[in-house]
DRENDO-1510 file (C-alpha; in Angstrom, 1 decimal, always signed):
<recs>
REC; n; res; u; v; w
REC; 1; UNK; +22.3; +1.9; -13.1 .
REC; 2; UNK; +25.2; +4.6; -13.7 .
REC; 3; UNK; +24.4; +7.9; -12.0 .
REC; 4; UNK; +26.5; +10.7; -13.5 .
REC; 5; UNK; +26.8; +14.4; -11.8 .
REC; 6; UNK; +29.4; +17.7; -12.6 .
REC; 7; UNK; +30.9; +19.4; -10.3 .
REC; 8; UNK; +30.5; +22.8; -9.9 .
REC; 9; UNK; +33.3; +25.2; -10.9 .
REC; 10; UNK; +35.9; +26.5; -7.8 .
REC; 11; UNK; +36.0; +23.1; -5.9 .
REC; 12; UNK; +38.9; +20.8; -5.7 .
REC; 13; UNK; +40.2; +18.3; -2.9 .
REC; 14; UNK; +38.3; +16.9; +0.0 .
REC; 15; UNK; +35.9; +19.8; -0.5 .
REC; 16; UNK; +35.0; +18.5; -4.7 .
REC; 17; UNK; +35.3; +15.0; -3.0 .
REC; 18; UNK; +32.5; +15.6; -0.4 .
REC; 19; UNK; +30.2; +17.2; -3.1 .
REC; 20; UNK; +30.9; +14.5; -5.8 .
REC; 21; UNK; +30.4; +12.2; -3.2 .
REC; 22; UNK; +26.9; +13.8; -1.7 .
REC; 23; UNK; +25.6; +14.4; -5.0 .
REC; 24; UNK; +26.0; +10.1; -6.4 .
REC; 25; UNK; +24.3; +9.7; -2.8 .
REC; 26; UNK; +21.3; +11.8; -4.1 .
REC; 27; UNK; +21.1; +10.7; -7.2 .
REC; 28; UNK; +21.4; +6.9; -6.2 .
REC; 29; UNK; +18.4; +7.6; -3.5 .
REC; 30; UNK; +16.7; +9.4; -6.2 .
REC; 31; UNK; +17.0; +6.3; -8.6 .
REC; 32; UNK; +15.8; +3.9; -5.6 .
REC; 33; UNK; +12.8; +5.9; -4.7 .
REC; 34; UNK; +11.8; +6.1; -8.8 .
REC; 35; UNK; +12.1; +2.1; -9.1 .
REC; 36; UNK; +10.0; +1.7; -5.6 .
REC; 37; UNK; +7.1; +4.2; -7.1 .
REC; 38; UNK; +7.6; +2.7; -10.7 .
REC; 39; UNK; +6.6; -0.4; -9.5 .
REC; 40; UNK; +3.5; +0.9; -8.8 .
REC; 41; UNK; +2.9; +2.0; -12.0 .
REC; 42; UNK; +2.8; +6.1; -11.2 .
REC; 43; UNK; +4.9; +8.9; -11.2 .
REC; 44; UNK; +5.2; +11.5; -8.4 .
REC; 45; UNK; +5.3; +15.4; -8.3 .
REC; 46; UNK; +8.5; +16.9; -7.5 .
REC; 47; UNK; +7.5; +18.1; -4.2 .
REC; 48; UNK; +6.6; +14.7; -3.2 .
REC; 49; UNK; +8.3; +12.6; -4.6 .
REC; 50; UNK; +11.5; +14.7; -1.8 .
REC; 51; UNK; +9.7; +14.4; +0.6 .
REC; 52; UNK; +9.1; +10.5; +0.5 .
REC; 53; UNK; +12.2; +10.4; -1.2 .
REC; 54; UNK; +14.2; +6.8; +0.0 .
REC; 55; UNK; +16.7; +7.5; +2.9 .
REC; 56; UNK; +15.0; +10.4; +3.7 .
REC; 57; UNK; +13.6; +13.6; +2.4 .
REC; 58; UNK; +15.4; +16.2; +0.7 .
REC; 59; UNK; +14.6; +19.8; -0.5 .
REC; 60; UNK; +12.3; +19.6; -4.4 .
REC; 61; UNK; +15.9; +22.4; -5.0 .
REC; 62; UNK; +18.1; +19.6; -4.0 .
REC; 63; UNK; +16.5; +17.0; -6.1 .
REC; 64; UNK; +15.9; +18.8; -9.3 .
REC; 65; UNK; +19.9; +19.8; -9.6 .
REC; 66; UNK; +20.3; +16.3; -9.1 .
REC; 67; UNK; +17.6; +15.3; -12.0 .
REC; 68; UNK; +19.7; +17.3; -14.4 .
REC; 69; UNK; +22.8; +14.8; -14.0 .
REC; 70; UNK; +20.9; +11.7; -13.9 .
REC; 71; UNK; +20.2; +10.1; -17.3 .
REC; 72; UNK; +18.1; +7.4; -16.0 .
REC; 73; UNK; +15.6; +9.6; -14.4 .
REC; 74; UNK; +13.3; +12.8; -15.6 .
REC; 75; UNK; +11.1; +15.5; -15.0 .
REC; 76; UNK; +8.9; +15.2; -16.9 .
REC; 77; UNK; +5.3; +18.2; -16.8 .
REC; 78; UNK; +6.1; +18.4; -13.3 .
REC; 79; UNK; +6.1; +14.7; -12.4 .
REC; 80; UNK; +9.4; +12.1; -11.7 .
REC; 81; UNK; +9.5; +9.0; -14.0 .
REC; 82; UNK; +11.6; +7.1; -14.8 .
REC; 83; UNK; +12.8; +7.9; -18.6 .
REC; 84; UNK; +12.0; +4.3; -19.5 .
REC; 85; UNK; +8.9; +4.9; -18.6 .
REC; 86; UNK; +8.3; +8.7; -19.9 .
REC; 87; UNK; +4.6; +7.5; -21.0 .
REC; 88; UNK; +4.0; +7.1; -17.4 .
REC; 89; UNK; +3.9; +10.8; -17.0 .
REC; 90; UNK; +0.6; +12.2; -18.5 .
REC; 91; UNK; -1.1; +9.2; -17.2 .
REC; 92; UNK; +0.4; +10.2; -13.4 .
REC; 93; UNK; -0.1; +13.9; -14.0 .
REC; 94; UNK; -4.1; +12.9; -14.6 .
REC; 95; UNK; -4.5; +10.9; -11.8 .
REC; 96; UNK; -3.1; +13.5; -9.6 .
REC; 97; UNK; -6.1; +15.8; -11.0 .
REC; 98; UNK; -9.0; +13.4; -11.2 .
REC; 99; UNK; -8.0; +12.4; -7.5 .
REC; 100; UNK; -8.4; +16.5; -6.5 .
REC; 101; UNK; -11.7; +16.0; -8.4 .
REC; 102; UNK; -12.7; +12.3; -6.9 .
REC; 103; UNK; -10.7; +11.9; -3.8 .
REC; 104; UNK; -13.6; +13.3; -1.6 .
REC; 105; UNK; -15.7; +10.5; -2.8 .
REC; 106; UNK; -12.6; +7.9; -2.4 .
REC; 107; UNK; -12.1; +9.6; +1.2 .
REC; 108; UNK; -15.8; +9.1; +2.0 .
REC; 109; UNK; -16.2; +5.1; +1.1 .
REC; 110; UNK; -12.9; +4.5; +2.7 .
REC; 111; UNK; -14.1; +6.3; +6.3 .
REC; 112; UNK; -17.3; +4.4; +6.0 .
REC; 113; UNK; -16.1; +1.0; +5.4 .
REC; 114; UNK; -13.7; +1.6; +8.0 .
REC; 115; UNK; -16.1; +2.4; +10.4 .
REC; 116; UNK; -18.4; -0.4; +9.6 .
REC; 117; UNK; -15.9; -3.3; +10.0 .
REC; 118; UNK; -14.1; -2.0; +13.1 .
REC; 119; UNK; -17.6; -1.0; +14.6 .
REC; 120; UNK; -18.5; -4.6; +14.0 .
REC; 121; UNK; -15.2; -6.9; +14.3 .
REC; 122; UNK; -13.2; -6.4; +17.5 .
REC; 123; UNK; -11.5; -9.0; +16.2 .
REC; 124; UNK; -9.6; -5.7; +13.8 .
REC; 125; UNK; -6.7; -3.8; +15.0 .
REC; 126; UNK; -5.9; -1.1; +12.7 .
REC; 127; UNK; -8.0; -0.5; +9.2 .
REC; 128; UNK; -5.7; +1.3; +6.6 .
REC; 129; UNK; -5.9; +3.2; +3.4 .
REC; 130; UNK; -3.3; +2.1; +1.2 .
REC; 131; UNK; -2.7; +2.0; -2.5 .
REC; 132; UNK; -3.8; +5.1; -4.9 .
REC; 133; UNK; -6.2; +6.5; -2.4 .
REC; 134; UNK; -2.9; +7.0; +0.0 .
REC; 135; UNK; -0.8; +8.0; -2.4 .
REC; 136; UNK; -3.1; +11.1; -4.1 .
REC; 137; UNK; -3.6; +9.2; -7.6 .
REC; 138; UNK; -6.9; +8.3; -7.3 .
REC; 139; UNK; -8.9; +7.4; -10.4 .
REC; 140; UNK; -12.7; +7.4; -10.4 .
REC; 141; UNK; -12.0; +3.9; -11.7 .
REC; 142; UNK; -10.2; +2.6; -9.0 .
REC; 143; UNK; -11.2; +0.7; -6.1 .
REC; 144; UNK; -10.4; +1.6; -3.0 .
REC; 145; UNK; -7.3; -0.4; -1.0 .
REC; 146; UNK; -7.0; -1.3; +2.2 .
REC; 147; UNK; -4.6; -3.2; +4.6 .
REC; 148; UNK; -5.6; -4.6; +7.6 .
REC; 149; UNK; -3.9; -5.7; +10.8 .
REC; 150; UNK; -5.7; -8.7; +13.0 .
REC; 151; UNK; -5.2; -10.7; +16.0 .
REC; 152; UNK; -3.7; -13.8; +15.7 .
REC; 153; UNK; -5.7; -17.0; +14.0 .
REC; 154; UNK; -8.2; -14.4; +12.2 .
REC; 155; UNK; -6.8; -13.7; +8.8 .
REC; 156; UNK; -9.3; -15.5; +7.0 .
REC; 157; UNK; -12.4; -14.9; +9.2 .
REC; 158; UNK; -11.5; -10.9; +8.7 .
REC; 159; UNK; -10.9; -11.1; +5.7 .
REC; 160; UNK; -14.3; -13.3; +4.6 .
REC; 161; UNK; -16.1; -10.3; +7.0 .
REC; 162; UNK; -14.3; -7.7; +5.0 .
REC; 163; UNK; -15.8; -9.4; +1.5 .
REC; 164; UNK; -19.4; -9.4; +3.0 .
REC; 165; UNK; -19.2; -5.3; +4.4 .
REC; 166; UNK; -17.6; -4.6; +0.8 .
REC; 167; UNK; -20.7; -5.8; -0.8 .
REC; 168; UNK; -22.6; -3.4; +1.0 .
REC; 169; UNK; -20.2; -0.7; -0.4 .
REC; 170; UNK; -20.6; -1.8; -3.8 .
REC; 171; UNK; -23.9; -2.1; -3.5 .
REC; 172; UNK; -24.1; +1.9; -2.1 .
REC; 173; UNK; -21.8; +3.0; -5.2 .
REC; 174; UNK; -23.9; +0.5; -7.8 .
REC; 175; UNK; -23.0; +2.8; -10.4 .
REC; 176; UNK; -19.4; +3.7; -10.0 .
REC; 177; UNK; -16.7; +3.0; -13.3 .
REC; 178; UNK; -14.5; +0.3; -12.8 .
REC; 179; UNK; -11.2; -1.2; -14.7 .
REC; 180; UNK; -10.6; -4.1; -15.8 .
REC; 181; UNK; -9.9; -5.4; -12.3 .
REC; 182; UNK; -13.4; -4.5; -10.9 .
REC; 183; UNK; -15.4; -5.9; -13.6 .
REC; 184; UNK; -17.2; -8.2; -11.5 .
REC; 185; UNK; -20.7; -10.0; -11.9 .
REC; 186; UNK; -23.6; -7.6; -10.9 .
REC; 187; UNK; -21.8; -5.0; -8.9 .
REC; 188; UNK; -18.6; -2.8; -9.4 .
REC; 189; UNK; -15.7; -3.5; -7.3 .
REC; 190; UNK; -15.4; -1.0; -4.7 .
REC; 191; UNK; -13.5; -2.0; -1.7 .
REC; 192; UNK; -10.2; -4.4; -2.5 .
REC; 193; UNK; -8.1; -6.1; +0.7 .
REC; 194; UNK; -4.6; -5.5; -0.3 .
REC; 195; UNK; -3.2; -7.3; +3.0 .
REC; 196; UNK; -4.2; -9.0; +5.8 .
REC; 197; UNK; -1.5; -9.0; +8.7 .
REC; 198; UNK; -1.8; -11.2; +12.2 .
REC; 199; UNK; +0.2; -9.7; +15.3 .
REC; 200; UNK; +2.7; -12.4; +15.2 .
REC; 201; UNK; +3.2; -10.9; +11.5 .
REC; 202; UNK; +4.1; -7.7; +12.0 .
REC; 203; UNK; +5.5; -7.8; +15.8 .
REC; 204; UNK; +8.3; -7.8; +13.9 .
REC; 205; UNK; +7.6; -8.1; +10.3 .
REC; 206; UNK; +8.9; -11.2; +9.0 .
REC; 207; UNK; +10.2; -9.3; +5.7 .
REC; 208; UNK; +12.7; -6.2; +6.3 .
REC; 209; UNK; +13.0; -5.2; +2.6 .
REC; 210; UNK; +12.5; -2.0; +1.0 .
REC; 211; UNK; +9.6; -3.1; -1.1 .
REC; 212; UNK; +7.2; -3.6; +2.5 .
REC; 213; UNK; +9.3; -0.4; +4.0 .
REC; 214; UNK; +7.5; +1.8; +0.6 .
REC; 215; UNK; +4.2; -0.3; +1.4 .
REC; 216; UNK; +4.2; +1.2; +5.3 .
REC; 217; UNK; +5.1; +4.1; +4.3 .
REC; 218; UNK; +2.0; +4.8; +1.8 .
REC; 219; UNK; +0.0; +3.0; +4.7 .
REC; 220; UNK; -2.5; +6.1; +6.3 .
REC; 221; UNK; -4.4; +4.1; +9.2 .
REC; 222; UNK; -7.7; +5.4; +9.4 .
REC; 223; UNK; -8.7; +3.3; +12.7 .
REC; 224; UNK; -6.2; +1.4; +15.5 .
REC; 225; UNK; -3.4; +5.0; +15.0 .
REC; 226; UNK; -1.9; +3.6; +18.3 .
REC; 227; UNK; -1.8; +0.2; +17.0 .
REC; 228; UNK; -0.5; +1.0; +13.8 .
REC; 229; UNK; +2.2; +3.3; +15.4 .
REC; 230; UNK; +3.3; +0.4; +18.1 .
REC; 231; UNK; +3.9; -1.7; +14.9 .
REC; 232; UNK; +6.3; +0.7; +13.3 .
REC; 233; UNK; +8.3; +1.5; +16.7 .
REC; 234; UNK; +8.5; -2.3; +16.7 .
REC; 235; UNK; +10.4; -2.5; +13.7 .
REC; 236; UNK; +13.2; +0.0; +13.5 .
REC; 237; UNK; +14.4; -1.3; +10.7 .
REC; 238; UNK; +11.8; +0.4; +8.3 .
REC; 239; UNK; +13.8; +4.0; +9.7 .
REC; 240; UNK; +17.0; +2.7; +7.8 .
REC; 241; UNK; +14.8; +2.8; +4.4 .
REC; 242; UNK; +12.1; +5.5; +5.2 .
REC; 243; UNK; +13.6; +7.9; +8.5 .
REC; 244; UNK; +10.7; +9.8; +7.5 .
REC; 245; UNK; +7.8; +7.3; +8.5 .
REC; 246; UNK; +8.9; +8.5; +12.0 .
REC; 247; UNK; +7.5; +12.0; +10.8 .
REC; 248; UNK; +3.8; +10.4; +9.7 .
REC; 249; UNK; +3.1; +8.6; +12.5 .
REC; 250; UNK; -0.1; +9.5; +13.9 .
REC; 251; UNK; +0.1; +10.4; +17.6 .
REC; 252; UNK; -1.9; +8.6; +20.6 .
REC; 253; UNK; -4.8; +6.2; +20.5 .
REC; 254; UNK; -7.0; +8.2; +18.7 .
REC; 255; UNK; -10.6; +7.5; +17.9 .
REC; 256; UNK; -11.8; +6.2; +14.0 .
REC; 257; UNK; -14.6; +7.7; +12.6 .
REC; 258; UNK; -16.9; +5.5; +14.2 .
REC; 259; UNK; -16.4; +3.6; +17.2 .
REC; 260; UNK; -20.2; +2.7; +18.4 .
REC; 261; UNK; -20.5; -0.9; +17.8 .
REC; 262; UNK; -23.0; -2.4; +15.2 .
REC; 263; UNK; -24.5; -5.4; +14.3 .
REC; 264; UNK; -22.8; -8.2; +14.4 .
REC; 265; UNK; -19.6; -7.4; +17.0 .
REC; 266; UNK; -21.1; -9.9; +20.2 .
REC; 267; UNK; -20.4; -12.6; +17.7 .
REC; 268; UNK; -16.9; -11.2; +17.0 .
REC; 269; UNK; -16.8; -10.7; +20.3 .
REC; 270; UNK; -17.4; -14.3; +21.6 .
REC; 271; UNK; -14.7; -15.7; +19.1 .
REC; 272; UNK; -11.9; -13.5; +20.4 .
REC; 273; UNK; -13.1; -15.0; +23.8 .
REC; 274; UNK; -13.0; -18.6; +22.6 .
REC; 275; UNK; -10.3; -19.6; +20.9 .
REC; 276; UNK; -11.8; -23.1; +19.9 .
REC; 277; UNK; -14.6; -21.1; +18.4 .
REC; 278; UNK; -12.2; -19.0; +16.5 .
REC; 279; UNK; -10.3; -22.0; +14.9 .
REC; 280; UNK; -13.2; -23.6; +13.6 .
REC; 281; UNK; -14.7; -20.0; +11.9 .
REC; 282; UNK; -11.0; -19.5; +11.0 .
REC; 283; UNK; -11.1; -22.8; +8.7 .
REC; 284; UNK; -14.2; -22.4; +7.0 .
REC; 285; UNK; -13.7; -19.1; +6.2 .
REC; 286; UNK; -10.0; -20.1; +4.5 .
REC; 287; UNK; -11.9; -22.8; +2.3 .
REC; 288; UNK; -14.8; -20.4; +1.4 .
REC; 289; UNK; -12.0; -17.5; +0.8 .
REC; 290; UNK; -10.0; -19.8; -2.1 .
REC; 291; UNK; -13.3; -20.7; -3.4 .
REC; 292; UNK; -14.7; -16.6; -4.3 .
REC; 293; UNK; -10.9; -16.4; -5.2 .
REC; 294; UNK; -11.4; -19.5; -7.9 .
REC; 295; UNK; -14.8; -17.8; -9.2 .
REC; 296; UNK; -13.0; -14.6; -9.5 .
REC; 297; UNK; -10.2; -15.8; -11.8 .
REC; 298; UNK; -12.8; -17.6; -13.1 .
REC; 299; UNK; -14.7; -14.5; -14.7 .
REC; 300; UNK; -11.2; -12.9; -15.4 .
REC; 301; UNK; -10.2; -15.8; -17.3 .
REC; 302; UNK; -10.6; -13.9; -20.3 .
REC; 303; UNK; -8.8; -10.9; -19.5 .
REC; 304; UNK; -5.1; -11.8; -19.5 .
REC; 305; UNK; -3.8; -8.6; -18.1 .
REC; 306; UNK; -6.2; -9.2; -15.1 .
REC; 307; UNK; -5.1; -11.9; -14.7 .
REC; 308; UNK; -1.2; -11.2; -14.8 .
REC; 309; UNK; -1.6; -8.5; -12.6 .
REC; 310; UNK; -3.9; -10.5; -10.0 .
REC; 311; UNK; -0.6; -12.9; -10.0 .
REC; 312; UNK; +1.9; -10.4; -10.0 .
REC; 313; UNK; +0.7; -8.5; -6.9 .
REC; 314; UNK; -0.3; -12.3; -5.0 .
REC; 315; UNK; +3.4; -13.0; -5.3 .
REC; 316; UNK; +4.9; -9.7; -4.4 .
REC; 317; UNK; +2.3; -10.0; -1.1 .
REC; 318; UNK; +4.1; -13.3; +0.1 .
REC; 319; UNK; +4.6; -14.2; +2.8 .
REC; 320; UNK; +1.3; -12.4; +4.1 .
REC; 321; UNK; -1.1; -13.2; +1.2 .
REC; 322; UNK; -4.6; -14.0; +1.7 .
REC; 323; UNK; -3.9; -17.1; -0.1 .
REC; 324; UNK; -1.0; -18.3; +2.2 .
REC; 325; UNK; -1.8; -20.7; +5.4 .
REC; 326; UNK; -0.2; -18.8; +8.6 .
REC; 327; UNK; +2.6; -20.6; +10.1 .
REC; 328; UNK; +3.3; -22.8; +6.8 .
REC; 329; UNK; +4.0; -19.6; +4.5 .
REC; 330; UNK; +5.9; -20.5; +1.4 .
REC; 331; UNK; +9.6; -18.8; +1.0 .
REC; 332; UNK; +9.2; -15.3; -0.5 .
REC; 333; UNK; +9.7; -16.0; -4.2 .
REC; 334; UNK; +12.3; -13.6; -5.9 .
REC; 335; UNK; +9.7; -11.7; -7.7 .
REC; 336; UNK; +8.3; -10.1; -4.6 .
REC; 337; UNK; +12.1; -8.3; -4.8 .
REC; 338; UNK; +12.4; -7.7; -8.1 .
REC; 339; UNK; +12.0; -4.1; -10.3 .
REC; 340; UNK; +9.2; -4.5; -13.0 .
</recs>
């Protein structure tokens, strides 16, 4: 995509060079971090969309002169969309009020769900808020994302765990709205695992694109901070997309909201102590995990954007879906790097 810019008036040489030259470097950035947020289906304020801008923030000054000379990109009631995608813009701009309305209620199932499965599974590193409850477009509709990082050989065994404590939060919001991706039999869908990552996963990641750079960097830990921080340190390579993730790292080991254990953690307890015992959990809970994903498409079978969308984001999660075997991951397929 073409990025044109004018110069202003009284420049020539190396001087009009190094602004011609700064200004395509903007607007290219710019054009970056609108695909990366595209793709997630929202557009983003002016304010923030600089300061998570792609290769680093810049001032909302600095970024709106450079809207003006991009004809790919707009600004459009106060939010950045692409100008393929100008009907994005009302839809963003309402999301951005519902979540000051709703995000309190979003904020309260996320602490508690968090607190419940690290209180419970020491088996749990770090439990993270991700998706529209990270990024400030949260819809009364929407479930609530997270991404979770384990110890190695308990993907599955977490993740089945995760399914069981979500129930409980459905079960507590019985009578929250849902989209087309939470109609599910007798309770709304409240709680969604976007990701599941083992140590050997992410110490380093075994991607280094820009698309899992964006993901980190909407990533807001709510337990394991010093875990989730180690894992960025260990991957410098996330600074070359994002400098500013740097900037949002939480500091120290500091506490979730609820670190008393519960119910349930001495048998978490003995299968990080017992790696035989681990294994054999760890396989069940794989088979039992494809099966509630088989009844799942099952009851979305007649909803075709459902079920698009449930492939679309599967593929673009490889190699660290759910769905893959750890250790025998299929290649990334092309579509996990490819704009909508």
């Amino acid at each position: 995509m073409a990025v044109s810019v004018s110069l202003p008036r009284g420049l020539a040489g190396a001087e009009a060079r190094d602004v011609d030259m700064g200004a395509r470097a903007l607007g290219a950035r710019i054009l970056e971090t609108a695909v990366l947020a595209d793709r997630r289906g929202y557009g983003i304020p002016l304010a923030d969309f600089a300061r998570m801008l792609y290769g680093g923030p810049a001032t909302p000054e600095a970024v709106l002169r450079a809207l003006s000379h991009l004809t790919e990109v707009s600004l459009v009631e106060g939010v950045v969309v692409r100008r393929d995608r100008l009907h994005l813009a009302r839809a963003a701009w309402r999301r951005r009020t519902t979540h000051a309305s709703h995000g309190h209620m979003a904020d309260g199932i996320a602490a508690d769900f968090a607190a419940r499965l690290a209180a419970t599974c020491p088996l749990v590193r770090c439990v993270a808020v991700a998706g529209s409850v990270s990024s400030g477009g949260f819809d009364p509709r929407d479930d609530v994302d997270f991404n979770l990082f384990v110890r190695d050989g308990s993907k599955y065994t977490v993740y089945l765990w995760s399914l069981a404590l979500s129930a409980l939060s459905s079960l507590r919001n019985r009578d929250k709205e849902t989209d087309e991706m939470g109609e599910l039999p007798f309770l709304p869908k409240v709680v969604c695992i976007n990701v599941v990552w083992e140590d050997r996963q992410v110490r380093p990641f075994v991607r280094d694109d820009k698309w899992l750079a964006y993901e980190v960097l909407m990533t807001r830990p709510l337990t394991g901070h010093g875990y989730f921080a180690g894992v960025v340190e260990e991957n410098p390579w996330l600074y070359g997309h994002f400098p500013q993730i740097r900037d949002k790292l939480p500091g120290g080991h500091l506490p979730g909201p609820d670190n008393l254990e519960r119910a349930g953690a001495g048998f978490f307890r003995f299968l990080d102590r017992n790696p035989w015992a681990l294994a054999a959990v760890e396989g069940f809970s794989r088979v039992a995990t494809i099966g509630i994903h088989r009844l799942v498409s099952l009851v979305r079978k007649g909803n075709p954007e459902a079920r698009e969308r449930e492939a679309f984001v599967n593929t673009v999660k490889r190699p660290y879906s759910v769905y893959d075997v750890p250790g025998r991951e299929g290649p990334v397929p092309a579509a996990a790097f490819r704009e909508r």
